[in-house]
N, C-alpha and C positions, 0 to 999 in steps of 0.2 A: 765380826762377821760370823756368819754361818757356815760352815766349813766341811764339806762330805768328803770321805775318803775311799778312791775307788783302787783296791790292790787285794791281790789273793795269796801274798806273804804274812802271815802273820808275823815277821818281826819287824816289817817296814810298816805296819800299821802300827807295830808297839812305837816304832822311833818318832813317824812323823805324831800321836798322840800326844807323843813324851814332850816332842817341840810347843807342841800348841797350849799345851796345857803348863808347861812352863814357862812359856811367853804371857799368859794370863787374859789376852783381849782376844781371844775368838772361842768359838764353842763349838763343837764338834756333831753335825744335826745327824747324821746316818755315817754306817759305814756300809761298804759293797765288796764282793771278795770277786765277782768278773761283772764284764760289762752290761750283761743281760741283766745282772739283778741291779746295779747301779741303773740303767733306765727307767725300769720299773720303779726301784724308789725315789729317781726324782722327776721322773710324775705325779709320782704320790706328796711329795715332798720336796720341793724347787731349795733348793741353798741356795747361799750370795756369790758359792764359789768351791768348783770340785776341784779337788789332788786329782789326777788318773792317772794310773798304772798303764804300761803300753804292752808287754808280754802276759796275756790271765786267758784261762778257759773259756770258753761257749761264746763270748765274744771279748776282741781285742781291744785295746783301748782307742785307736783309731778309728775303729765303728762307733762305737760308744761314743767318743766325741762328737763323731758327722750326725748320729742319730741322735743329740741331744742340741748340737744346734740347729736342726732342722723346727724344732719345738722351743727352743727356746736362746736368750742371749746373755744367760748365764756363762762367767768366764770360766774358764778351764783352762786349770796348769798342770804339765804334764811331769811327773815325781814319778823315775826312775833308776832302779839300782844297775841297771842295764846297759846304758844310754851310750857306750863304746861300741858296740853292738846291733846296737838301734837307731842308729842315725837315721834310714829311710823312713822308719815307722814315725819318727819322733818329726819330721819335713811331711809325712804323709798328714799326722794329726796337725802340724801345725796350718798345713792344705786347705783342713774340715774346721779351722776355726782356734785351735789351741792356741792361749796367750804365749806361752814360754817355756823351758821347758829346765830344770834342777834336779842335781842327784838328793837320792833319798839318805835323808840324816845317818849319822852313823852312829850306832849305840853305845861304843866303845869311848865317843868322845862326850862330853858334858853338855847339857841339849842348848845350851846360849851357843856353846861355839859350832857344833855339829849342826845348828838349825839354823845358820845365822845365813844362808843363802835362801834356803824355802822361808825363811821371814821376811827379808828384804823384796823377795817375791813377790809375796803378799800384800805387802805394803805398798808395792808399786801398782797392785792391782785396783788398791782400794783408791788410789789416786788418780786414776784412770777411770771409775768408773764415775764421771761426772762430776766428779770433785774435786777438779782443779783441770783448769784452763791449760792450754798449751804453753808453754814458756816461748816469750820474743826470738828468734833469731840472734846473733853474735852480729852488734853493730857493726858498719863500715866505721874504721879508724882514718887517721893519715893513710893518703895516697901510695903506695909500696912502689920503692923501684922495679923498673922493668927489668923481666929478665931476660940476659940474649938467647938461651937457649928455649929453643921451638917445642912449646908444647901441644900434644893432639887436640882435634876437637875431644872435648869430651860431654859423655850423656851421664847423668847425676841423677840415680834412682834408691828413691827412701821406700822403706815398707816394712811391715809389724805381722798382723795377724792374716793367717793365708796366703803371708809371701813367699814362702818358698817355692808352693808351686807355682802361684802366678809369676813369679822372677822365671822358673824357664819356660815359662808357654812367651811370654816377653821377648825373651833371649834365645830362644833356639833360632830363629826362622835367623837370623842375622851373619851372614856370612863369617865365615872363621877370617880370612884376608882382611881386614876393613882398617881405615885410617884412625877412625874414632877409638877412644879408650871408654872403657864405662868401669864408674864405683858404685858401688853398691850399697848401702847404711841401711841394715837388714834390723829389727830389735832381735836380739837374740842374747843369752848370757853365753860371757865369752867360753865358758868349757865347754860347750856344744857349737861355737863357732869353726873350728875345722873340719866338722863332719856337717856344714853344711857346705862350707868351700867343697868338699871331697865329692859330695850328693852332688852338687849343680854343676861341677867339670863333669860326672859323669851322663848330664842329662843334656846338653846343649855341643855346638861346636866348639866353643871361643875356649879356648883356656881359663879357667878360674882361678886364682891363686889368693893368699890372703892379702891385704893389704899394709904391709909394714912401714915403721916408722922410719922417716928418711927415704925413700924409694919413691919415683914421681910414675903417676899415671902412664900407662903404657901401652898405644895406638894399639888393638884387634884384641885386648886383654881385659877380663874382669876381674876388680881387684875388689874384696866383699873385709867391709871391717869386723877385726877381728878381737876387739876390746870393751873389757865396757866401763871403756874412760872413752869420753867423744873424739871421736877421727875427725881431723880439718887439714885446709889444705893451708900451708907458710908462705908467706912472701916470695919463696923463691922457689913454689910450685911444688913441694914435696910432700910428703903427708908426715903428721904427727898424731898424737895420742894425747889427750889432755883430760886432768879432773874435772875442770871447771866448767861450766857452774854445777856447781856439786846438789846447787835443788832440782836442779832437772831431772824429771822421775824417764825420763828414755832416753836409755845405757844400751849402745851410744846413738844419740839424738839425731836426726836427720835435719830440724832447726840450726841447731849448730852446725853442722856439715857446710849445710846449704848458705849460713851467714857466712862462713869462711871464704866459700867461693862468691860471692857478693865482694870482699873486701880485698881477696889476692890473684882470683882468675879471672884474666882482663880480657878474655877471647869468649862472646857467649855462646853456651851448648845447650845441649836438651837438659831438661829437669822433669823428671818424671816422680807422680806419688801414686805408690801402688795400697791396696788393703792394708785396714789397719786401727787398732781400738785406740780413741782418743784423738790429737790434733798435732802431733808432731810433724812439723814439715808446711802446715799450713802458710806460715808467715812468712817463714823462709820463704817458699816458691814465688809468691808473692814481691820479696826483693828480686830477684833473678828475674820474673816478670819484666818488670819495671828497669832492669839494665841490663832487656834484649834478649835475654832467654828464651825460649822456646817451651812452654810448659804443657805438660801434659798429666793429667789427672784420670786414675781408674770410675768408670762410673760404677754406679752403687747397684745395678741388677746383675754384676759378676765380683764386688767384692766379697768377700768372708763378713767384715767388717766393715762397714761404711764412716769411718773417724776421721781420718788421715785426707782423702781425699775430700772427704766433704768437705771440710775443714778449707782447704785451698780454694775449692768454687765458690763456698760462703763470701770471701776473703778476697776474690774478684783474682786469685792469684794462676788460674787455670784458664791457659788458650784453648786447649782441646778437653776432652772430656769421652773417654774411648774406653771399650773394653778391651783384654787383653791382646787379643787378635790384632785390632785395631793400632793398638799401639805399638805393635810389631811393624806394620806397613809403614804406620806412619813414622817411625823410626828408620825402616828401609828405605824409603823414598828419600829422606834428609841424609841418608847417608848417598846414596844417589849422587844428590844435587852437586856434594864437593865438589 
């Protein structure tokens, strides 16, 4: 791949350089030191895929981002030495379209082990863009004992690129009181997953929290996974953390999520796919369809990304098909009905 680098440190440009260049399969088309000049050159200059900086001069990386997908659907990942600090900005760009988001290498460590998250990145990216199919969903197994203990309705929403903010335009309108529990299976790498928990408690009513392993969904509460090994739900209604399938390029998978609830949650609830690059979630929703779920799909004139969701309507897996507003009501309404 073609690889631009958009930061006005000059040592995070020497690091992530050092990675790339000692990785040996990508080539480095421009660099940008703020985001005025990163527009201009790729205009002049399109790459397969920019790094961006989110704190630089004349413009921020978050403008940069909005003002280059408006022109184009080139992925951007956002590489920041910052990112404790940055969480809104880092939920804003990923608002405008940014795939992901990794701290910038360290130069103190050896560029295999200091690069070996913006590589994996990367890699996900190139697997994503059209080059591999969504993976199946986690088959239904044997039938699971029933459990005595009464679990909430729950609503089951997957989302990737531009879910942060569509997650609370989603979620706000929904009373804080409500019976229903909602999870969340957001793509994100897990060391920016608590500063997106932290971001959306503070942007909605419902309490946000992360979602741990052993702890079962919980009626008026969103519970957002926090790993990136796949979150599912057990037999006996609780969540866990899992490797597998380790080819799964989305860490953690909203397919997987959604096969678990197919195979262990016996009560159907809403299944919602928000924006998103690629097909993650597609087949799943599609099973949940088919045993009684209620599914609901972002349409493509308000996603970031139209993958995810399209992927479900393609796939006959989508009852409704609603922008984010929409989804809110229609969400508010089924809470209603209980």
């Amino acid at each position: 791949m073609r690889i631009a680098i958009v930061n006005d440190l000059a040592l995070a440009v020497t690091s992530i350089r050092r990675v790339l260049e000692h990785e040996g399969r990508h080539s480095i088309a421009w660099v940008a030191r703020d985001g005025q000049d990163a527009l201009a050159r790729f205009v002049a200059d399109e790459p397969d895929l920019v790094l961006m900086d989110l704190v630089m001069p004349l413009m921020d990386g978050v403008q940069a981002t909005k003002r280059i997908r408006e022109i184009s659907r080139c992925p951007i990942l956002i590489v920041t030495a910052d990112a404790g600090r940055s969480s809104g900005l880092i939920f804003d760009a990923m608002g405008h379209g940014a795939l992901d988001v990794v701290s910038v290498p360290l130069l103190t460590e050896p560029p295999a082990e200091s690069g070996r998250g913006l590589l994996q990145k990367i890699a996900t990216v190139e697997r994503l863009q059209g080059r591999t199919a969504g993976r199946p969903p986690v088959r239904p197994g044997s039938p699971a004992m029933p459990v005595a203990r009464r679990r909430p309705p729950l609503i089951a929403i997957g989302s990737s690129t531009g879910g942060p903010r569509t997650l609370a335009a989603v979620l706000a309108p929904l009373p804080r009181q409500m019976g229903h529990a909602v999870v969340v299976v957001q793509h994100i790498d897990a060391q920016f997953a608590p500063g997106l928990v932290s971001w959306l408690d503070g942007q909605i009513a419902l309490p946000v929290r992360a979602a741990e392993a052993g702890q079962m969904p919980q009626a008026g509460t969103v519970l957002v996974a926090v790993s990136n090994d796949h979150l599912v739900i057990q037999a006996d209604g609780r969540f866990a953390y899992q490797r597998e399938p380790l080819e799964e390029p989305y860490r953690p998978s909203v397919d997987v999520f959604y096969g678990s609830l197919v195979k262990h949650w016996r009560d159907p609830g809403v299944a919602v796919l928000l924006t998103g690059m690629g097909r993650d979630g597609g087949k799943g929703m599609l099973e949940l369809r088919r045993n009684g779920w209620h599914t609901i799909a972002q349409d493509e004139a308000s996603c970031a990304v139209y993958g995810m969701p399209k992927a479900a309507v393609e796939l006959g897996g989508a009852i409704e098909v609603l922008p984010p507003e929409a989804i809110a009501r229609s969400l508010g309404q089924r809470l209603s009905s209980r």
